[in-house]
Structure formats: C-alpha cells, structure tokens
N, CA, C and O atoms as a printed pandas DataFrame, in Angstrom:
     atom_number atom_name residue_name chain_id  residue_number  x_coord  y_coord  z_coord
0              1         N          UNK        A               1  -41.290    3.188  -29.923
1              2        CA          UNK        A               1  -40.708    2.919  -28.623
2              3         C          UNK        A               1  -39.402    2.153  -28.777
3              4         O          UNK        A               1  -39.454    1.477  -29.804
4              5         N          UNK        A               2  -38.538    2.047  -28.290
5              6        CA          UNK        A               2  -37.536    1.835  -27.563
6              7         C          UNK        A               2  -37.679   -0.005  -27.233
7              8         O          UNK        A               2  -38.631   -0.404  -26.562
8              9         N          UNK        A               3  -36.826   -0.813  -27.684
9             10        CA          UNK        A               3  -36.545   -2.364  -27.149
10            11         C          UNK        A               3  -35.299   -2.005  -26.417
11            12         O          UNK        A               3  -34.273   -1.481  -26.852
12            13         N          UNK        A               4  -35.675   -2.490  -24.931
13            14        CA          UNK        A               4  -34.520   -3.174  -24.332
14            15         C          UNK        A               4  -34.325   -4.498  -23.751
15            16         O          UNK        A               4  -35.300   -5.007  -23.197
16            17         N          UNK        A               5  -33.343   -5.066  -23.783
17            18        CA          UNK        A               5  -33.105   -6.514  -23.449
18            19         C          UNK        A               5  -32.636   -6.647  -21.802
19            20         O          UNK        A               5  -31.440   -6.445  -21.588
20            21         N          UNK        A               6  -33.382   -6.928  -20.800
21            22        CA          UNK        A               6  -33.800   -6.421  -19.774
22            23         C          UNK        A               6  -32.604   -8.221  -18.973
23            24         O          UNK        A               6  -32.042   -8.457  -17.903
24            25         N          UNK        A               7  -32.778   -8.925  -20.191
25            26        CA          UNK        A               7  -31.977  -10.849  -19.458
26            27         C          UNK        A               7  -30.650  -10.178  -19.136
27            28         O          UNK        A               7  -30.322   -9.116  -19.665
28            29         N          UNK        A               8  -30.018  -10.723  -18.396
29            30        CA          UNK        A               8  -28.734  -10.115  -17.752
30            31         C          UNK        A               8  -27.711  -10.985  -18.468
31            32         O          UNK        A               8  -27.953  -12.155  -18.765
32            33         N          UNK        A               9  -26.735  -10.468  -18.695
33            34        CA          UNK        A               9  -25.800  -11.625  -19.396
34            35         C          UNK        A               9  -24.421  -11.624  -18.624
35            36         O          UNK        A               9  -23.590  -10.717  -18.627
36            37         N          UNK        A              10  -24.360  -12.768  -17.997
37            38        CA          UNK        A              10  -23.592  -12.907  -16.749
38            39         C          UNK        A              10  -22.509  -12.958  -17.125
39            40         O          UNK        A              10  -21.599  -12.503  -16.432
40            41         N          UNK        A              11  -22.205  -13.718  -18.739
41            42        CA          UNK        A              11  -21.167  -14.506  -19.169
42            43         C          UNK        A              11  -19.917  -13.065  -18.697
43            44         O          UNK        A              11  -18.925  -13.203  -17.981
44            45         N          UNK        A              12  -20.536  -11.375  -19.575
45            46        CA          UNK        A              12  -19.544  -10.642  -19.397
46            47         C          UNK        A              12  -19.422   -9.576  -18.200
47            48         O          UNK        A              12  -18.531   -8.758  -18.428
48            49         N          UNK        A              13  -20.070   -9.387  -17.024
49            50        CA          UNK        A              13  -19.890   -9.497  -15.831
50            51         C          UNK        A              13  -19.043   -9.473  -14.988
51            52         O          UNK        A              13  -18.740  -10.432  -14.278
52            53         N          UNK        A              14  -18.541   -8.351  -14.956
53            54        CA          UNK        A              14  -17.088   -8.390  -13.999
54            55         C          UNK        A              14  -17.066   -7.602  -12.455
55            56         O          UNK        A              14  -17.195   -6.383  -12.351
56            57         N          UNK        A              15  -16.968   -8.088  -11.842
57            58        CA          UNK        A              15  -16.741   -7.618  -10.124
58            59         C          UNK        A              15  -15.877   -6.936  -10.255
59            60         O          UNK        A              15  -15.004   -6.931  -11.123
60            61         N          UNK        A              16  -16.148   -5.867   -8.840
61            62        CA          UNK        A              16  -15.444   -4.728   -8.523
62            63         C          UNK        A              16  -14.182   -5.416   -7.789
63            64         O          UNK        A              16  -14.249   -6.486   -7.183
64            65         N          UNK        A              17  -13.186   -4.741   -7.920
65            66        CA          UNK        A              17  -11.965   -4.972   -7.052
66            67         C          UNK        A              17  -12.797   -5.036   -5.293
67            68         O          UNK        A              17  -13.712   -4.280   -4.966
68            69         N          UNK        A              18  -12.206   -6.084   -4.413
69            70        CA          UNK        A              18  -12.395   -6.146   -2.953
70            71         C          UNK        A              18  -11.274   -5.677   -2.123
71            72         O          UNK        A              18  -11.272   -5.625   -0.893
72            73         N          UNK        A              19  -10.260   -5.318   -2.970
73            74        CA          UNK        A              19   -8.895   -4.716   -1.906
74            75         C          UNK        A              19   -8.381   -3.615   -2.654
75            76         O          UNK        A              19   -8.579   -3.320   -3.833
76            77         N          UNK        A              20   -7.774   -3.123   -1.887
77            78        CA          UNK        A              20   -6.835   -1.713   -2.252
78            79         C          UNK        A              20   -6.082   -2.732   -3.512
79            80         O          UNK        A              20   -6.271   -2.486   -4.703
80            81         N          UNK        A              21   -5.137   -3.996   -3.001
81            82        CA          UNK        A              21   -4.260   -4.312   -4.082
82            83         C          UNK        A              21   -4.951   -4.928   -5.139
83            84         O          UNK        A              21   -4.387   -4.691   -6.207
84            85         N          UNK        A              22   -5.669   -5.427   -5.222
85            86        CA          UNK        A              22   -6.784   -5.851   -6.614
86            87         C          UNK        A              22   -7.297   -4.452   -7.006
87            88         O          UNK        A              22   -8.052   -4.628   -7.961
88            89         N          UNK        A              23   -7.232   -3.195   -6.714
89            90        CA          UNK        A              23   -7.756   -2.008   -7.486
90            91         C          UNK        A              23   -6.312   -1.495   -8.079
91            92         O          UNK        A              23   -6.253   -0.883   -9.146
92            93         N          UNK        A              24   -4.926   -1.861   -7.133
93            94        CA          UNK        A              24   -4.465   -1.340   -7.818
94            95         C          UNK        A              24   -3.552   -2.212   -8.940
95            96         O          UNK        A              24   -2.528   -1.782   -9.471
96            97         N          UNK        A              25   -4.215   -3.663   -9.200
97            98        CA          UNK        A              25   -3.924   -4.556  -10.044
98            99         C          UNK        A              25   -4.673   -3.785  -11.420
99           100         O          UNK        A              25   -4.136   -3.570  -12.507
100          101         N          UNK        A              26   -5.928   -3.482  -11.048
101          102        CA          UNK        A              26   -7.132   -3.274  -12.013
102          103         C          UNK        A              26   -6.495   -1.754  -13.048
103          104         O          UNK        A              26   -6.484   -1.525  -14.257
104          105         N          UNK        A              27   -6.069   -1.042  -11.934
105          106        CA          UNK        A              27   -5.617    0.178  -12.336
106          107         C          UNK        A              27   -4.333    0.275  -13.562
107          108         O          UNK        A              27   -4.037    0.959  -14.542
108          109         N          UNK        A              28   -3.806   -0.920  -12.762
109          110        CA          UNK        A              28   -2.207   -0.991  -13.867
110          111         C          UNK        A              28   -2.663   -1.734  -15.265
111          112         O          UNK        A              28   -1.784   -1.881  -16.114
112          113         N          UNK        A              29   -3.824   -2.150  -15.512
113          114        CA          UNK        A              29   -4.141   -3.346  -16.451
114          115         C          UNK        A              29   -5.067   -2.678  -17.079
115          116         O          UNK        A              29   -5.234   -3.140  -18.208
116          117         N          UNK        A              30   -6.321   -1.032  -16.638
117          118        CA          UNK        A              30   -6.593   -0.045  -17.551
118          119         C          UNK        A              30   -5.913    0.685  -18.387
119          120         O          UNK        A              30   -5.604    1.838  -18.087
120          121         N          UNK        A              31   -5.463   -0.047  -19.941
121          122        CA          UNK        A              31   -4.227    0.972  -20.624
122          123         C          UNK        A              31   -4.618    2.274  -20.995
123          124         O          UNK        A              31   -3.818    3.160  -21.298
124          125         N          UNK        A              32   -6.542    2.462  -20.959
125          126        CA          UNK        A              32   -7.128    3.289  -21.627
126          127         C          UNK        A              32   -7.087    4.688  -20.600
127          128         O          UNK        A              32   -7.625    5.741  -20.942
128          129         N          UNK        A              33   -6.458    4.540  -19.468
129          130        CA          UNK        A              33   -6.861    5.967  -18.380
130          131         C          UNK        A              33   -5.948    6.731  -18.974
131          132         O          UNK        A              33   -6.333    7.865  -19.258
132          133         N          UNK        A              34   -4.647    6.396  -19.298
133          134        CA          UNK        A              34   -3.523    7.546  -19.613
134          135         C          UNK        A              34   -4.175    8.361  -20.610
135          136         O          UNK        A              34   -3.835    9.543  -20.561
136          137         N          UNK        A              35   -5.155    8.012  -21.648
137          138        CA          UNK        A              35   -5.537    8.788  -23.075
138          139         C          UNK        A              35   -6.055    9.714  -22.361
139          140         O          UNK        A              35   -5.684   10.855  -22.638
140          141         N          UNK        A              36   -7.162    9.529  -21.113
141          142        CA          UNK        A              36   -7.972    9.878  -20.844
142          143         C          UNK        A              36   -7.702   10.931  -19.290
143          144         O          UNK        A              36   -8.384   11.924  -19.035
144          145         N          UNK        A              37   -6.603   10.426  -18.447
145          146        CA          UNK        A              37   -6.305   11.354  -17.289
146          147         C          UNK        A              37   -5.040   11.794  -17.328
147          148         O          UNK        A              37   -4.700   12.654  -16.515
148          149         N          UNK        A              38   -3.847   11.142  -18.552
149          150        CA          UNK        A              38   -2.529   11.434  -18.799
150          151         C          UNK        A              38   -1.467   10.857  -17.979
151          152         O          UNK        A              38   -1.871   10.112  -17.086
152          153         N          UNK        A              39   -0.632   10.967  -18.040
153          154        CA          UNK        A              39    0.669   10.061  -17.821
154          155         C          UNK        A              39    1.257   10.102  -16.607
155          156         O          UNK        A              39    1.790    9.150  -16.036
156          157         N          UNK        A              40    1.091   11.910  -15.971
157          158        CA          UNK        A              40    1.351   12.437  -14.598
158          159         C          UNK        A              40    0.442   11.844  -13.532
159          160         O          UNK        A              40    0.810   11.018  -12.696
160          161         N          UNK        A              41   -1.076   12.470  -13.674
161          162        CA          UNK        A              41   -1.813   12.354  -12.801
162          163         C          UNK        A              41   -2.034   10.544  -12.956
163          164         O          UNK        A              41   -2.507   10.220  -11.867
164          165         N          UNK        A              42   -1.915    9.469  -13.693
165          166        CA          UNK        A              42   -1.916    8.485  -13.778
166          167         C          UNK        A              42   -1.140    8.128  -12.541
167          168         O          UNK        A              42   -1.511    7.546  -11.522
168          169         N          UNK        A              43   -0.041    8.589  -12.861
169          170        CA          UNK        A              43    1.649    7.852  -12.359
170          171         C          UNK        A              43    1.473    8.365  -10.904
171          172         O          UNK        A              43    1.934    7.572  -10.084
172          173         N          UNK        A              44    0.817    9.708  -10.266
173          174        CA          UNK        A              44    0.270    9.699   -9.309
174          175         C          UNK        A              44   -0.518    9.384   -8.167
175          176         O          UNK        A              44   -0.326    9.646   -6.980
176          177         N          UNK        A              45   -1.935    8.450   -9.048
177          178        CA          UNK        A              45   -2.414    7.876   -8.014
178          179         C          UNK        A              45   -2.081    6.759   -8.116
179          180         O          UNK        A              45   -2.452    6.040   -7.188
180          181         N          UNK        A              46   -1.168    6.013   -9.360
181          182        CA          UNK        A              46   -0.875    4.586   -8.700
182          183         C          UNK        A              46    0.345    4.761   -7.417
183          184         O          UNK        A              46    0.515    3.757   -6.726
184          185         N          UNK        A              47    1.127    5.916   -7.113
185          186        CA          UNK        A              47    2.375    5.765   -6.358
186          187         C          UNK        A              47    1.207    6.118   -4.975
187          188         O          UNK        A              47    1.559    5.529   -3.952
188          189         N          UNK        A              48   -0.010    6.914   -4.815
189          190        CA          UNK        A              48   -1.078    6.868   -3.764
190          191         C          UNK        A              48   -0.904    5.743   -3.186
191          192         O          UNK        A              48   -0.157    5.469   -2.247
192          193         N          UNK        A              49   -1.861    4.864   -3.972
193          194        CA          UNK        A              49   -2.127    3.632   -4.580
194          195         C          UNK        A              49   -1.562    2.602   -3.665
195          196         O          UNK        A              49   -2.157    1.714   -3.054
196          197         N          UNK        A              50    0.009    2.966   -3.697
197          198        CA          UNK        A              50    0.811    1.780   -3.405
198          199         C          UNK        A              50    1.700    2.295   -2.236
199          200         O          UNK        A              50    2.585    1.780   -1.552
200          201         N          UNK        A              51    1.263    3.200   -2.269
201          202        CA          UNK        A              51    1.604    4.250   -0.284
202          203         C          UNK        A              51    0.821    3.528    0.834
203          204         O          UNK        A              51    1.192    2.921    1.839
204          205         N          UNK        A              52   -0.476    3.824    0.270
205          206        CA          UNK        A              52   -1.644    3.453    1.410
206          207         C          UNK        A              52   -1.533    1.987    1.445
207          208         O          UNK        A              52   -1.558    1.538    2.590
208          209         N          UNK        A              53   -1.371    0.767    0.127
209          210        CA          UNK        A              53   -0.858   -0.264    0.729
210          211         C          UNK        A              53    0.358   -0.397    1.658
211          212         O          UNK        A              53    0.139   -0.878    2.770
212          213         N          UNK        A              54    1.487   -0.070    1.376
213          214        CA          UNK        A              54    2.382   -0.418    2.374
214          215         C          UNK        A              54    1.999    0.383    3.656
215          216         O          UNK        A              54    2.315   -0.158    4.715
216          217         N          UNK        A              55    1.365    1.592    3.722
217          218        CA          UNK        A              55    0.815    2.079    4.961
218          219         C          UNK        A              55    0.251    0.977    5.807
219          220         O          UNK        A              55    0.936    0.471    6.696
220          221         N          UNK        A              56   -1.026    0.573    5.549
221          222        CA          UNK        A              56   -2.036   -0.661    5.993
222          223         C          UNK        A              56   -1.679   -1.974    6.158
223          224         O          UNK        A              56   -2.219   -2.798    6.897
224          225         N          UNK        A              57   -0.630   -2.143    5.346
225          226        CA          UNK        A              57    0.044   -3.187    5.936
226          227         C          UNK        A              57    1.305   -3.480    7.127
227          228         O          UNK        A              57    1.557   -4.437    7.860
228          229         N          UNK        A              58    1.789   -2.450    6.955
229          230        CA          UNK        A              58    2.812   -2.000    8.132
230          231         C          UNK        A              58    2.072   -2.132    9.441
231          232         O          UNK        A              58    2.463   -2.842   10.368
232          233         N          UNK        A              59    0.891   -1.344    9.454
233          234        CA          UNK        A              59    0.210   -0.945   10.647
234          235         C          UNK        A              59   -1.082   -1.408   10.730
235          236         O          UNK        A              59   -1.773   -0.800    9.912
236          237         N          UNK        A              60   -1.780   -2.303   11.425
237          238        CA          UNK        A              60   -3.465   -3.039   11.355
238          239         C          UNK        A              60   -3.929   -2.058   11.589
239          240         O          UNK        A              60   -5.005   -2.010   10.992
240          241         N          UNK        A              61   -3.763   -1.214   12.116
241          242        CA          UNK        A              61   -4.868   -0.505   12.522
242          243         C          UNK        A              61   -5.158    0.810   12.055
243          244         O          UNK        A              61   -6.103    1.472   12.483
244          245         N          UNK        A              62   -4.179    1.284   10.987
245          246        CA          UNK        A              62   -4.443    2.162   10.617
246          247         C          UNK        A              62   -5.760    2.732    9.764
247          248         O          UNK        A              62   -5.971    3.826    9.241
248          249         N          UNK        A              63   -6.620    1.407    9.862
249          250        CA          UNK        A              63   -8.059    1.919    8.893
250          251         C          UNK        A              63   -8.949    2.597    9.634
251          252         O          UNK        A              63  -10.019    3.035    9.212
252          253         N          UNK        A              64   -8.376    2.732   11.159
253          254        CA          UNK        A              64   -9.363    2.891   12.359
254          255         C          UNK        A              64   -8.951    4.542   12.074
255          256         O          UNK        A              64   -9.897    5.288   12.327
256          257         N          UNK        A              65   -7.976    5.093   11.697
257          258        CA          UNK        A              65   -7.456    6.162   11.451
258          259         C          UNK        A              65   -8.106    6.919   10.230
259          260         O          UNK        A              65   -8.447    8.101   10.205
260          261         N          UNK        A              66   -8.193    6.089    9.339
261          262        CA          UNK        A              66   -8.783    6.339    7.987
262          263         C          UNK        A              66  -10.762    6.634    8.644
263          264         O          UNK        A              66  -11.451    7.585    8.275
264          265         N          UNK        A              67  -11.162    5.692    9.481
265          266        CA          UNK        A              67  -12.560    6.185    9.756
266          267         C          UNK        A              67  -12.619    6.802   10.459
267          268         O          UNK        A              67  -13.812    6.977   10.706
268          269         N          UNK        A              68  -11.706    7.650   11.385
269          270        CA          UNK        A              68  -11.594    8.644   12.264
270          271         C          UNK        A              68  -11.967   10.032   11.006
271          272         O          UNK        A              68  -12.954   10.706   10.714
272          273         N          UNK        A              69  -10.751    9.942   10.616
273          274        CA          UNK        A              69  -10.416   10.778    9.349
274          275         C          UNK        A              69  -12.068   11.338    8.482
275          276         O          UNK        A              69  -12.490   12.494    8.491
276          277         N          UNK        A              70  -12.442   10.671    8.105
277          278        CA          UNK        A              70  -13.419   11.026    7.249
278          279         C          UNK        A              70  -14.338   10.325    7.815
279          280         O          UNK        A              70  -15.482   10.326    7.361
C-alpha cells in the first residue's frame, strides 16, 4: 500500500489571486507559461488581462454587464 502524509503544511501554501490585478501580477511573475502556451498567446491574454482592468475601472458597473453576459 501506498503512505500518504495527510498533515497539511501551511508553511508552503499559497492563495489564489482575489482581483483581476493580483492575477494579472501572478501571471507576469509565471516565467514558466511561455515554455508551455508560447510567447503570442501569452502576450495575448496579458493585453486581455489589462483591457478588462482598465474596462472595470473606468466604469463600476460594468461587472453587472459581465453577469448579464454569461
């Protein structure tokens, strides 16, 4: 059978981003996505990324749009 170590180890434990701009902090500070999604589609969703921030910030209410939306 199989040992697993079931104690949680908090020390390395990292939280999810809570905002669009802390994901897209997180995003610029993954060096490993380019190996892995390439340089284009990278450079793509960070310019998304940083659309929909200045979108949402321009306008409060545009999230009401975003839950219309989908």
């Amino acid at each position: 059978m199989y040992e697993t170590d079931t104690s949680p180890n908090l020390e390395n434990l990292r939280s999810l981003p809570k905002s669009l701009s802390e994901s897209l902090e997180a995003l610029h500070k993954a060096d490993f996505l380019e190996e892995f999604i390439g340089d284009k589609l990278l450079t793509a969703i960070k310019a998304i990324g940083k659309a929909e921030i200045d979108q949402y910030s321009k306008n409060k209410d545009a999230y009401k749009q975003l839950i219309y939306r989908y």
